[in-house]
C-alpha positions as CSV (number, residue, x, y, z in Angstrom):
1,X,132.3,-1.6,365.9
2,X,128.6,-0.5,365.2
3,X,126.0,-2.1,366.0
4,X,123.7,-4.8,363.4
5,X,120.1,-2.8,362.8
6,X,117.6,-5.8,363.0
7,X,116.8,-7.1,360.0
8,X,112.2,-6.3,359.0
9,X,110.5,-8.2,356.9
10,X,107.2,-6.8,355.3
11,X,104.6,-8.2,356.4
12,X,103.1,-10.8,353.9
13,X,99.4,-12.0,353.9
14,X,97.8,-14.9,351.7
15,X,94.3,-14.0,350.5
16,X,92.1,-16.4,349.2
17,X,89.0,-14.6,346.5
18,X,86.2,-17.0,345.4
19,X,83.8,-16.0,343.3
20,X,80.0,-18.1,341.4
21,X,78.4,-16.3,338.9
22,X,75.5,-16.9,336.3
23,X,73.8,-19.4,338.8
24,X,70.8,-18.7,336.8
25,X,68.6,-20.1,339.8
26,X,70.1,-23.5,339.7
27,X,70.6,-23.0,343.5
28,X,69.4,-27.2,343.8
29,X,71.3,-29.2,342.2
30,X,68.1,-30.6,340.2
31,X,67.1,-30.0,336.3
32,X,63.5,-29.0,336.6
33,X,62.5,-29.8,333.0
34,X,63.9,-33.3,333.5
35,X,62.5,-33.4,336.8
36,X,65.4,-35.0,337.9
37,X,68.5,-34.3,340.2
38,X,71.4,-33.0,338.4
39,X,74.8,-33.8,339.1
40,X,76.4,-31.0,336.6
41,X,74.6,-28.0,338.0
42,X,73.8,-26.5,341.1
43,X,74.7,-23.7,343.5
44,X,74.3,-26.5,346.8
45,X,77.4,-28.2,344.9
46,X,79.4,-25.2,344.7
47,X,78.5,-24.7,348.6
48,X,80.8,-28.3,349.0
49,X,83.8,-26.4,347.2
50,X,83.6,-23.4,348.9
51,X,83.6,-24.8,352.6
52,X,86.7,-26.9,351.0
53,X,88.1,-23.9,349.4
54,X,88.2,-22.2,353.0
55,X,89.3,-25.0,354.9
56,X,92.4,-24.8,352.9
57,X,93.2,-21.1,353.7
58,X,93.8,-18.5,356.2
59,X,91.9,-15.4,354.6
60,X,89.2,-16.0,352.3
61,X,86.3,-13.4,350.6
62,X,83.8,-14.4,348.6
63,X,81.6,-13.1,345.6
64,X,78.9,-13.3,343.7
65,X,78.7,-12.0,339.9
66,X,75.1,-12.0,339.0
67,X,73.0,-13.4,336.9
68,X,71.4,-14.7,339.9
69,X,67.6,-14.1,339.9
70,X,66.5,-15.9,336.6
71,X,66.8,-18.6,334.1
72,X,65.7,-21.8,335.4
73,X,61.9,-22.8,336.6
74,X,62.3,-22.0,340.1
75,X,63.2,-18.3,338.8
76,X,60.1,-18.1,337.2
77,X,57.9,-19.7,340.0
78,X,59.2,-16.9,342.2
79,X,58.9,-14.0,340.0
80,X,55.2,-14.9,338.2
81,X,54.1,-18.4,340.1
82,X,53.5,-18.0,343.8
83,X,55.2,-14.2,343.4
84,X,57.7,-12.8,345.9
85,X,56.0,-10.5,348.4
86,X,57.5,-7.8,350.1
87,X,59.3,-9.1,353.3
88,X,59.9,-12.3,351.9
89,X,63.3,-13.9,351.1
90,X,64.3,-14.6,348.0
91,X,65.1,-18.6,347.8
92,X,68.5,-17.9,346.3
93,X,69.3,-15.5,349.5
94,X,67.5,-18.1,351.6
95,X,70.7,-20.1,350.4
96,X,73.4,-17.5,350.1
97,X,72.8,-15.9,353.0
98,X,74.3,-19.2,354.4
99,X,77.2,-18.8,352.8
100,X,79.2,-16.3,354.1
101,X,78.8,-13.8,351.0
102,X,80.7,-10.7,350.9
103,X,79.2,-8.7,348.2
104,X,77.0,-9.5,344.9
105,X,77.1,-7.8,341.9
106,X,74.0,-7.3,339.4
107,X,73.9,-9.1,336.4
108,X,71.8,-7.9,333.3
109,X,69.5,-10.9,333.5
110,X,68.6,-9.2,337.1
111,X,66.7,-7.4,335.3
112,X,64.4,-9.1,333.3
113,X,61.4,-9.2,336.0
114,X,61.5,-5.3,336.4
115,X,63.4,-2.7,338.9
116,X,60.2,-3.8,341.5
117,X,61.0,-7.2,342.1
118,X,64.6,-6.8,341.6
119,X,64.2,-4.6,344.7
120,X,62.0,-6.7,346.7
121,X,64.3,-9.0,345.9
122,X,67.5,-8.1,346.9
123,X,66.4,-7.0,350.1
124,X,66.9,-10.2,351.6
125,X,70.0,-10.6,350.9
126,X,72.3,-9.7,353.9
127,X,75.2,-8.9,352.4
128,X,76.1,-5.6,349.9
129,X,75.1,-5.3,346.2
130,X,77.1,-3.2,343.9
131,X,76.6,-1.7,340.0
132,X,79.3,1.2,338.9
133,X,77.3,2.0,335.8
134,X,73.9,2.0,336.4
135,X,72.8,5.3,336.8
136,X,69.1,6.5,337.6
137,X,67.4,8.1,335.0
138,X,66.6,11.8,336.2
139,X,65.4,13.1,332.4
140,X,67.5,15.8,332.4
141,X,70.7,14.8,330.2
142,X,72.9,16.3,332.3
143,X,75.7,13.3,332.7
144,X,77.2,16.0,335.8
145,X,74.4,15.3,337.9
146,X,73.8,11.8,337.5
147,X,72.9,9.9,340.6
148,X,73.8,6.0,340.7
149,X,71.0,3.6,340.9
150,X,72.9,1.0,343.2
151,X,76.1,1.4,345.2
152,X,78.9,1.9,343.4
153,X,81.0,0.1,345.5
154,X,81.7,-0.8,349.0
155,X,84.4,-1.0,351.0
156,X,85.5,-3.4,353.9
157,X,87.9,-4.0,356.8
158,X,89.2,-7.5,356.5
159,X,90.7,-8.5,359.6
160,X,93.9,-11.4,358.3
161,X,96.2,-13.3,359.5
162,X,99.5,-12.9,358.1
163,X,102.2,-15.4,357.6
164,X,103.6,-14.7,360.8
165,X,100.4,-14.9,362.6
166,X,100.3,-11.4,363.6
167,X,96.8,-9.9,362.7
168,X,96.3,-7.6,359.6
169,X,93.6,-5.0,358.9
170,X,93.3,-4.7,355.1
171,X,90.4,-2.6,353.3
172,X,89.2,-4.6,350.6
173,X,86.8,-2.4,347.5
174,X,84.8,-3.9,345.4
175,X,83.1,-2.3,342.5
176,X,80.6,-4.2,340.2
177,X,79.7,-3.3,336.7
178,X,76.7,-4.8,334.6
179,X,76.4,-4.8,330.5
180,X,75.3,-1.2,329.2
181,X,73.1,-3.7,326.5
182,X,70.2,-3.8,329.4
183,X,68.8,-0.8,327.8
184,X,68.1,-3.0,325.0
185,X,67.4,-6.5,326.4
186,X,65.2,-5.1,328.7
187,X,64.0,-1.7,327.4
188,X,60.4,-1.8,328.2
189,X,61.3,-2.2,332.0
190,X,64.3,-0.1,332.3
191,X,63.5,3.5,329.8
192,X,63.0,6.6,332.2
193,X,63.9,4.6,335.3
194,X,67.8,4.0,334.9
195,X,70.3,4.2,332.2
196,X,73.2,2.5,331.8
197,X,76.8,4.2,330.8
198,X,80.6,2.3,330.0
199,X,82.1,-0.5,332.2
200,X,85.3,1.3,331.5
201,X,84.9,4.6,332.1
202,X,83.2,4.0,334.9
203,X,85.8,2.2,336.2
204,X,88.1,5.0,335.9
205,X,85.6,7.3,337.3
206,X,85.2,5.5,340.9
207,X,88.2,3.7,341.4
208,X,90.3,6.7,342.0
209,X,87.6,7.6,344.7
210,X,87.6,4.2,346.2
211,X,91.9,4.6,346.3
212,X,91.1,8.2,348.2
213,X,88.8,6.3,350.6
214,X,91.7,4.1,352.1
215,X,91.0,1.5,349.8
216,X,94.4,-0.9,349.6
217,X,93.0,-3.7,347.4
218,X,90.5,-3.2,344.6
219,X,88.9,-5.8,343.4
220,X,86.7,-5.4,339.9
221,X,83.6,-7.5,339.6
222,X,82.6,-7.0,335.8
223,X,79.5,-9.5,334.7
224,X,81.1,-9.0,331.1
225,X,83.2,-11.5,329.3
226,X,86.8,-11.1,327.7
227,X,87.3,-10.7,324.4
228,X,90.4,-9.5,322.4
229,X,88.3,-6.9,320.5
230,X,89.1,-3.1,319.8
231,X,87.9,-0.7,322.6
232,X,84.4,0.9,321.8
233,X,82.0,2.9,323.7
234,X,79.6,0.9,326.3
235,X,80.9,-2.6,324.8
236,X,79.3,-5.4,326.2
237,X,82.4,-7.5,326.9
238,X,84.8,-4.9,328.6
239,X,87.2,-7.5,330.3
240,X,89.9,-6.8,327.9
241,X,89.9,-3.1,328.5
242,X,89.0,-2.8,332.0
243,X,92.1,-5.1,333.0
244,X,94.1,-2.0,331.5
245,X,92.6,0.4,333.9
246,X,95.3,1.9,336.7
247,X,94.4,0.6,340.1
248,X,92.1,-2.5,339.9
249,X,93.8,-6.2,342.2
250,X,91.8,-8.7,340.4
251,X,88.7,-9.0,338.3
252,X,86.2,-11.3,338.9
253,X,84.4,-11.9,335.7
254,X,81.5,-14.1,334.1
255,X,78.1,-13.0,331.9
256,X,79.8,-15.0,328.6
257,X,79.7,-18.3,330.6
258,X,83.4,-19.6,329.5
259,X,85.8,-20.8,332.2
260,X,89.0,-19.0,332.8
261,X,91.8,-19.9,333.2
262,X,91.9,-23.0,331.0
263,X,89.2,-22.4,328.4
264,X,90.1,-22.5,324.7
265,X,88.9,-19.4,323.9
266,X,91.6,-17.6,325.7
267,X,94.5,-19.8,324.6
268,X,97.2,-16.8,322.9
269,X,94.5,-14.2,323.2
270,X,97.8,-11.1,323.2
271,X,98.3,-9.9,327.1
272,X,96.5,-12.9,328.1
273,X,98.1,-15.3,330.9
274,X,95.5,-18.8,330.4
275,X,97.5,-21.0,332.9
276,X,98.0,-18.4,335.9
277,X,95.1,-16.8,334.4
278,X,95.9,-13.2,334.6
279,X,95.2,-10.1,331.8
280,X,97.4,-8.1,331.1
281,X,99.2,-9.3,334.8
282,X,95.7,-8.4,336.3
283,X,94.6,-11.6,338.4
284,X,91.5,-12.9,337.5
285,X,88.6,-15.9,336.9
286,X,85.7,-17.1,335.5
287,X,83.9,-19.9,336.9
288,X,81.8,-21.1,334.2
289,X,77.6,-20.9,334.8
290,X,74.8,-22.9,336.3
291,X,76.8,-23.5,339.3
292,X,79.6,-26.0,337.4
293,X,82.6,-24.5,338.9
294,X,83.9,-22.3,341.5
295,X,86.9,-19.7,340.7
296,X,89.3,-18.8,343.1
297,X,92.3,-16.3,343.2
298,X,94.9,-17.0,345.4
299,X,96.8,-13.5,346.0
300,X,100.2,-12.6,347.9
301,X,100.0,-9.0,349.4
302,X,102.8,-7.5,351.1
303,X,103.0,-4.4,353.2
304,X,105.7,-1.8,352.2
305,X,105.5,2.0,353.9
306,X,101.7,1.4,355.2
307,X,100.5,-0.1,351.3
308,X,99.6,-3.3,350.2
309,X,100.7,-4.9,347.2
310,X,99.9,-7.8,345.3
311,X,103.3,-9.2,344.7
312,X,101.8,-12.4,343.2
313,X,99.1,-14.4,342.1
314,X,97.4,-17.9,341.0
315,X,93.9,-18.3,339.9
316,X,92.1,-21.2,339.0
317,X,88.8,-23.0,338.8
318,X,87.2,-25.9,340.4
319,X,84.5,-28.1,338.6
320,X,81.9,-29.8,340.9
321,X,81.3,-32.5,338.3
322,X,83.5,-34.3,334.6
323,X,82.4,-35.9,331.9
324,X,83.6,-39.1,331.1
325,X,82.2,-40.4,327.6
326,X,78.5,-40.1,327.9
327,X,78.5,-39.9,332.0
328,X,78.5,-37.2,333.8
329,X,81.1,-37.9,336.8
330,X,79.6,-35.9,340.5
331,X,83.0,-34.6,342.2
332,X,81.4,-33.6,344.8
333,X,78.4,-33.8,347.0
334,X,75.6,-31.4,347.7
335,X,75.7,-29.6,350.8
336,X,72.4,-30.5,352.6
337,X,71.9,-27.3,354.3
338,X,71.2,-25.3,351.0
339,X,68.8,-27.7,349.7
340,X,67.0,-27.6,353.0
341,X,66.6,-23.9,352.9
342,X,65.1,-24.0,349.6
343,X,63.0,-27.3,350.1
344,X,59.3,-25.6,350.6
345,X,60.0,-23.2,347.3
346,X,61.7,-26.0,345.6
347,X,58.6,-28.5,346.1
348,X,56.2,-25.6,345.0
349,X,58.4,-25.0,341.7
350,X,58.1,-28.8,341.0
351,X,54.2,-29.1,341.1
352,X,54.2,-25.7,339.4
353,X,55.8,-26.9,336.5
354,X,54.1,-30.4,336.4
355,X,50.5,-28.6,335.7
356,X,49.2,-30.0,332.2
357,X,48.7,-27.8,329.3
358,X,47.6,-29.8,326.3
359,X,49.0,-33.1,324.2
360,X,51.3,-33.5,321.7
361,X,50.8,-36.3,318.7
362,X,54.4,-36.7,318.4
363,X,57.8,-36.1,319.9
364,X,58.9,-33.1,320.2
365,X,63.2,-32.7,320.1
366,X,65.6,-30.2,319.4
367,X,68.6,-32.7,318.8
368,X,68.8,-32.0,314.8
369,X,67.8,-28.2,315.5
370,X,70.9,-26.4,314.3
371,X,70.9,-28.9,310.7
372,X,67.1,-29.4,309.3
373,X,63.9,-27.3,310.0
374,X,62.7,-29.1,313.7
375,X,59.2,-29.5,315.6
376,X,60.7,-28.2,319.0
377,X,61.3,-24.5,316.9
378,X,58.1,-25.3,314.7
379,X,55.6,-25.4,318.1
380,X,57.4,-21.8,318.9
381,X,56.9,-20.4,315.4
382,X,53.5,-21.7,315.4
383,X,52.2,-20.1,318.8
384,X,53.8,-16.9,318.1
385,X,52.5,-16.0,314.5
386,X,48.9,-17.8,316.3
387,X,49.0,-14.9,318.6
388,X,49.9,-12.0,316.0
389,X,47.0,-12.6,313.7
390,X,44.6,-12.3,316.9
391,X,46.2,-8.8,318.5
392,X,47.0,-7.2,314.7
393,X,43.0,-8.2,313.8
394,X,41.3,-4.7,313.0
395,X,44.3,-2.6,313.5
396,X,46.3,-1.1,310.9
397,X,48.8,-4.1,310.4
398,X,46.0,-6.0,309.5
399,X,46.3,-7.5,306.2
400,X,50.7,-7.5,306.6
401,X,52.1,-10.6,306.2
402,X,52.8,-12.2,309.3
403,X,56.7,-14.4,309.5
404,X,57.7,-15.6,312.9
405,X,61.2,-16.1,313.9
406,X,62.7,-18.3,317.2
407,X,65.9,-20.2,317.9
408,X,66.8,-23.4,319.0
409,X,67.9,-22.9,322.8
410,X,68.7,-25.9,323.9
411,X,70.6,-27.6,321.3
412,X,73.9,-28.7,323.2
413,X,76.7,-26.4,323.2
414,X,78.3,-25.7,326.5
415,X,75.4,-26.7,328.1
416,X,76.6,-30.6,327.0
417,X,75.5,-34.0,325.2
418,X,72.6,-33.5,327.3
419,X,71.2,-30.3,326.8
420,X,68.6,-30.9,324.3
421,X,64.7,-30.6,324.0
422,X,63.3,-34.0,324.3
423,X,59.1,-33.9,325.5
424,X,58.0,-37.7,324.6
425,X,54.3,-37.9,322.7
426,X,51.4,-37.6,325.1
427,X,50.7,-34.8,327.7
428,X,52.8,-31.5,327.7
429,X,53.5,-30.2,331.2
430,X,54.4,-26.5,331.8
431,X,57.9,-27.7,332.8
432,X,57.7,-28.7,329.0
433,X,56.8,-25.0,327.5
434,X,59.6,-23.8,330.0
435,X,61.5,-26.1,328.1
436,X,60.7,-25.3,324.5
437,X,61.2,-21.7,325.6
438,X,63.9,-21.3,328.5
439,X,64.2,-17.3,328.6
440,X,61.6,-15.0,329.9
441,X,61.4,-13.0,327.4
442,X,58.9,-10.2,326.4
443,X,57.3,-10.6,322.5
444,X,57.6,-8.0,320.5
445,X,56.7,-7.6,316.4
446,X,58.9,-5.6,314.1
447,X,57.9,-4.5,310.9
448,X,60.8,-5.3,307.7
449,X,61.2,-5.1,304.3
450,X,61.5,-8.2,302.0
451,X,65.2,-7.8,301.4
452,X,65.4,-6.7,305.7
453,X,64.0,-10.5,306.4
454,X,66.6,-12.3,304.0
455,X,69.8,-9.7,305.7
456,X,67.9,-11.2,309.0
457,X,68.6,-14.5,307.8
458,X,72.2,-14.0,306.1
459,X,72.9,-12.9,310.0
460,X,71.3,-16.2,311.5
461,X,73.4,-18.3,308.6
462,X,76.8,-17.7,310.5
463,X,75.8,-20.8,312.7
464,X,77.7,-22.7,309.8
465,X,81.0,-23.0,309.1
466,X,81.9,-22.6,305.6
467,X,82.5,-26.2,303.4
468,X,84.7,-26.8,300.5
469,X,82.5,-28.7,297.7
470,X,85.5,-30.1,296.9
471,X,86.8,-31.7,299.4
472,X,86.0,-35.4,300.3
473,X,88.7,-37.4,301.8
474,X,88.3,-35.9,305.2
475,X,85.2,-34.5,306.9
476,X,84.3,-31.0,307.6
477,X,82.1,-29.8,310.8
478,X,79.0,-27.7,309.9
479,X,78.0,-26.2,312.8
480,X,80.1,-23.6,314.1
481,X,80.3,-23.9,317.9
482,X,81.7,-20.4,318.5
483,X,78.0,-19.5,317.2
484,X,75.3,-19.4,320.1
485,X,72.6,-21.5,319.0
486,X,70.1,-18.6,320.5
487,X,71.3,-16.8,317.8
488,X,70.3,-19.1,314.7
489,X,66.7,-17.9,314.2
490,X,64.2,-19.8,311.9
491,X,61.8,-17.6,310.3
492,X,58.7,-19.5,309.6
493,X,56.2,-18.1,306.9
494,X,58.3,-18.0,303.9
495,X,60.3,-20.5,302.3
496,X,64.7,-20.3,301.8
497,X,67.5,-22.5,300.9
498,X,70.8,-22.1,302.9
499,X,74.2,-22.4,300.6
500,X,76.7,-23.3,303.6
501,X,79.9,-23.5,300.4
502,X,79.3,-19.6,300.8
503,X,81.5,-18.0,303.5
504,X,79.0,-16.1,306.1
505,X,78.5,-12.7,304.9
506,X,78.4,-11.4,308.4
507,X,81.0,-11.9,310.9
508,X,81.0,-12.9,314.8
509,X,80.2,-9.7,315.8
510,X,77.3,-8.5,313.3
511,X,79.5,-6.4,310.8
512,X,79.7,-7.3,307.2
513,X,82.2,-8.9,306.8
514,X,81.6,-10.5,302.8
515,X,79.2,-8.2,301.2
516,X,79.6,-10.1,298.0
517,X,78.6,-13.8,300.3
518,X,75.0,-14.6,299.4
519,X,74.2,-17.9,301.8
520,X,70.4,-17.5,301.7
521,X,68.9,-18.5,298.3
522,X,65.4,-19.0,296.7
523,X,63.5,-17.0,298.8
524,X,59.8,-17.2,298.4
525,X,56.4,-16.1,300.2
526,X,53.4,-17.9,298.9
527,X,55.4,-20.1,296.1
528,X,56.5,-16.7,294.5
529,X,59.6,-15.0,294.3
530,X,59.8,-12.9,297.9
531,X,59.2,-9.2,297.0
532,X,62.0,-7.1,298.3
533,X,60.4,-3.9,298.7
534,X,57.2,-5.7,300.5
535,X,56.3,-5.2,304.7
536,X,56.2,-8.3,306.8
537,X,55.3,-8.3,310.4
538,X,58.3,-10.5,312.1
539,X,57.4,-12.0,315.9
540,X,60.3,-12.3,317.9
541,X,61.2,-11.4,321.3
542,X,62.3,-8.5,323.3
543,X,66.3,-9.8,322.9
544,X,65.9,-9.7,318.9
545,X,64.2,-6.4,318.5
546,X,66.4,-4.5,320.8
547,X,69.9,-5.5,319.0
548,X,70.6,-8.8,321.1
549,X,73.0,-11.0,318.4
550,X,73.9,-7.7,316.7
551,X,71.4,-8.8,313.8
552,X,71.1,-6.2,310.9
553,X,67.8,-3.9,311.5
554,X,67.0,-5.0,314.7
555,X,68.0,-2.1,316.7
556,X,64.6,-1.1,318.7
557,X,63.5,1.6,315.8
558,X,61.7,-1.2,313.7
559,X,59.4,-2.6,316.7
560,X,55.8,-1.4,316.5
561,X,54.3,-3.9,318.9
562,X,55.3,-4.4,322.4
563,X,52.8,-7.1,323.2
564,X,51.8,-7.5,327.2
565,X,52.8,-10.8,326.9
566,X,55.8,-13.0,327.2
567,X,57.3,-15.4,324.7
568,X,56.6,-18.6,327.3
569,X,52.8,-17.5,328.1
570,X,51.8,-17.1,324.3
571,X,53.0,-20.7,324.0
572,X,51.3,-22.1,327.2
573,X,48.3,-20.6,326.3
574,X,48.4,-21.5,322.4
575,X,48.9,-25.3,323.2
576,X,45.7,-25.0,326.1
577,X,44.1,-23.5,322.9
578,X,44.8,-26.2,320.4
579,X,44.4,-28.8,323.2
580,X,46.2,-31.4,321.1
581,X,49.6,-30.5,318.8
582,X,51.3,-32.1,316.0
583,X,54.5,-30.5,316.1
584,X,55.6,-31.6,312.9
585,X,58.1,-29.3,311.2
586,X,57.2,-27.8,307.8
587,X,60.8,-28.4,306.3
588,X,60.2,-24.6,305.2
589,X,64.7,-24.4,304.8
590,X,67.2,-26.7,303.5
591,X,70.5,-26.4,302.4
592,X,71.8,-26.3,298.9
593,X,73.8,-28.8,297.5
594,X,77.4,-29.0,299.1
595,X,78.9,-31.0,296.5
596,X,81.3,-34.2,297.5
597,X,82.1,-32.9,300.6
598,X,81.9,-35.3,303.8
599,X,79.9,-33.7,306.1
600,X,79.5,-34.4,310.3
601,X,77.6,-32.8,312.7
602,X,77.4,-33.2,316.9
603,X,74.3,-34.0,318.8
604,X,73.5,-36.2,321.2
605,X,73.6,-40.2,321.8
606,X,70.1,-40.4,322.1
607,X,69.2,-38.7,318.5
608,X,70.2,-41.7,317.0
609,X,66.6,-42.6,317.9
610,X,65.7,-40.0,315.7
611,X,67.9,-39.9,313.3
612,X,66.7,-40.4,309.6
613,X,68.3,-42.3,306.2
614,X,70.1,-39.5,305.9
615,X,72.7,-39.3,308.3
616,X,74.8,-42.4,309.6
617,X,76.0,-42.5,312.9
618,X,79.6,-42.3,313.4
619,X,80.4,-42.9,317.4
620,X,80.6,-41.1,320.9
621,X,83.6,-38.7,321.5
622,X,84.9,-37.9,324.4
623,X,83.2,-35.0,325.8
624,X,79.9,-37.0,325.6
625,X,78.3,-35.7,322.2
626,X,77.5,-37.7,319.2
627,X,79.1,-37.6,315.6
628,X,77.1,-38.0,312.6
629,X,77.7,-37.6,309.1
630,X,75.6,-37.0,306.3
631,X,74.9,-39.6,303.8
């Protein structure tokens, strides 16, 4: 009788991947233009999770997907108030670096204090930053020889535990990727110093390399978003593609600040998996922004002849706060030791942005922004064309016509019911301008046509859904919430009606979509009839003029001013000019007549102190906002 082999099992090892992304600088859980602590944002929550997160498991990694470095006051204290030296660490590594990071990857808002104190400012983080496609710019347009900026990718031994308890050494890759569009956004900091090639052919380029290097998992760290659309070159959202690329373990994704699994967006996107959250069987997650959730990828590797498999997967995302009605539910605390690490920069950003810059006569608000022309979009239009007719003086564009275009950015959304300008009458603190005006952008003038500013316009007029004249026994929603409110620009200087019973003529991604849609109506400069063939001189920001919102004619080649100034500055400084404001809007657009239909918008409880005889309020729903309809 021969003799039983013994039976060997394959050694099996549970691996635990975490990953934040677009923190923005909310590493304290505290709203800085509120001047208030915060129980829906903050990096210090996510710290709670995480040390939960670990406790629960055997193996754990964690990541970091950029957008790090700006977009809250205490970004901008750092970068331009008491300015990182060299040698110094950054406050968000001053928190991190008590985390137990395993590698970072660069986001494109990185960028937007310049390739010096992005340096300075990664230094001090102590662990590994990556970027796949950002290449350093060597002039000589030969893609052969092209060096890359940052690492590609790193590789490290992770010592596990299996389930057996035996220890495992598994080599873990991670490659990081950052939008291509930071060529754009931030061209004046980045042209001749870097350029910027395809997520998705990078990918293919290095991974490969990192398999060659002993590399058993790989695990893809886009800051891009997922969306269903056809592959083209250097898109900015590359999720979709990149999950089809041989060789990547998991993705780790963000930039588009949605949460996956479990956001509606993704619900029977083709290939897409939005209760295991996987695409196209690739594991992966986003964890929302500002610090509101942490993701996590549970993975299943086994070893078969010397290679490591995923052989299966769960991901899913933890939220450090719910609302419930108008309240804002804290699910966990803050962990103490990351607010304490941050205290002394955290105290200096508060008396930073409680320095007074002028008065205001009025309130200003944004909560009726994205519906009727508004005083918190008005101050912004104001500064900026204030500024323009003192740098164009005695050059060659004097005597143009001077428009002025911003956005509403703080009008709800996914920030919430709360996320709305709101500065009371009386004295306007800095923590206010940062408020009116929350990105640090660069201004910029571009000069258009007549007929250029109303395409501008027909672009900005997808913020509305399109409603039926006809119908009135049930309501229909006018804002479209697919639409980023960013993206709605008011142009101040001329005067325009908006016909919302039009369908947009241009689609969510900038193409025309209805060329025979006209929303914008009755456009007129100076009471007259606007003049199609006549220049304007347009003041927006850096985002605008270099293709950010895919807006017709805003591609970079009709900029002729890069001012030296930044969007927030030329309002600080207008309103310590002017001394006192009334920020009254000018009601320069309205919309046409929409017939019988019933009409609702969503804002938040407290407009209803500012609501006029026009719109009736209707109640609370659940996720906090306000419905109103017009009258």
């Amino acid at each position: 009788m021969a003799a039983c082999s013994p039976i060997v099992f394959a050694a099996t090892v549970e691996l635990r991947v975490m990953e934040t992304t677009d923190i923005h600088m909310h590493i304290a859980n505290y709203d800085y233009y509120r001047d208030s602590e915060s129980d829906s944002v903050g990096l210090a929550k996510v710290s709670t999770l995480i040390n939960q997160a670990r406790s629960e498991a055997s193996n754990a990694v964690l990541v970091d997907n950029g957008d790090l470095l700006q977009g809250n006051p205490l970004g901008d204290y750092v970068a331009k108030g008491r300015v990182l030296r060299v040698g110094e660490t950054h406050p968000a590594f001053k928190a991190m670096n008590l985390m137990d990071y395993d590698v970072g990857n660069v986001g494109n808002h990185e960028f937007n204090y310049g390739l010096d104190f992005l340096a300075k400012s990664l230094a001090g983080a102590n662990f590994p930053y990556v970027s796949a496609n950002v290449y350093v710019d060597d002039g000589d347009n030969n893609p052969d020889n092209d060096q890359p900026y940052f690492q590609p990718y790193v590789i490290h031994t992770k010592q596990v535990t299996d389930n057996k308890g035996q220890s495992q050494s598994i080599k873990i890759g991670y490659i990081g990727f950052t939008p291509p569009q930071i060529m754009n956004w931030d061209k004046d900091k980045l042209t001749h110093h870097v350029i910027a090639k395809d997520i998705v052919a990078s990918a293919e380029k290095y991974i490969p390399m990192m398999k060659s290097e002993g590399a058993d998992l790989i695990i893809a760290i886009p800051h891009s978003g997922l969306y269903a659309n056809p592959r083209i070159e250097k898109e900015e959202h590359a999720v979709y593609h990149l999950a089809k690329v041989e060789g990547i373990d998991a993705i780790l994704f963000g930039h588009s600040h949605q949460v996956f699994p479990g956001g509606a967006l993704f619900n029977d996107m083709p290939g897409v998996d939005n209760v295991n959250g996987t695409v196209f069987g690739v594991p992966a997650v986003m964890p929302g922004f500002w610090g509101s959730h942490l993701g996590i990828i549970d993975l299943t590797l086994e070893l078969n002849n010397n290679s490591w498999k995923v052989v299966n997967s769960h991901s899913q995302v933890r939220a450090i706060s719910k609302r419930e009605g108008r309240e804002v539910i804290a699910l966990v605390p803050a962990d103490k030791k990351i607010n304490d690490a941050i205290k002394q920069d955290h105290e200096g950003t508060l008396a930073y942005m409680r320095q007074k810059v002028g008065i205001t006569t009025a309130p200003i608000y944004s909560y009726f922004s994205q519906i009727q022309d508004d005083p918190s979009v008005q101050v912004v239009n104001n500064a900026q064309i204030w500024y323009v007719e003192n740098i164009v003086r005695g050059t060659e564009y004097d005597g143009l016509p001077i428009l002025s275009a911003a956005a509403p950015f703080k009008a709800g959304g996914r920030g919430g019911a709360d996320y709305y300008t709101d500065v009371p009458k009386g004295d306007i603190a800095l923590k206010n301008v940062s408020d009116l005006y929350i990105y640090p952008n660069d201004l910029k003038v571009v000069k258009l046509t007549g007929a250029q500013v109303i395409e501008w316009l027909e672009r900005s007029a997808g913020q509305f859904n399109q409603i039926d004249p006809t119908l009135s026994d049930s309501t229909q929603p006018l804002v479209n919430e697919s639409f980023p409110s960013y993206n709605f620009d008011v142009i101040d200087g001329i005067e325009y009606t908006i016909d919302v019973t039009q369908p947009s003529r241009y689609a969510a991604d900038g193409s025309l979509e209805n060329p025979k849609a006209h929303r914008i109506l009755d456009v007129k400069f100076n009471n007259k009839r606007i003049n199609k063939k006549q220049e304007f001189l347009i003041v927006t920001n850096n985002y605008r003029s270099g293709g950010g919102g895919k807006f017709p004619n805003l591609d970079g080649s009709t900029t002729i001013i890069d001012a030296p100034d930044k969007n927030r500055d030329v309002i600080a400084n207008y309103l310590l000019s002017q001394a006192e404001i009334n920020p009254q809007a000018d009601g320069n657009w309205s919309f046409a007549n929409w017939g019988n239909a019933r009409v609702t918008i969503r804002t938040s409880p407290k407009a209803r102190d500012f609501a006029g005889d026009d719109l009736s309020f209707k109640g609370i729903q659940e996720d906090g906002f306000a419905l109103f309809e017009f009258n």
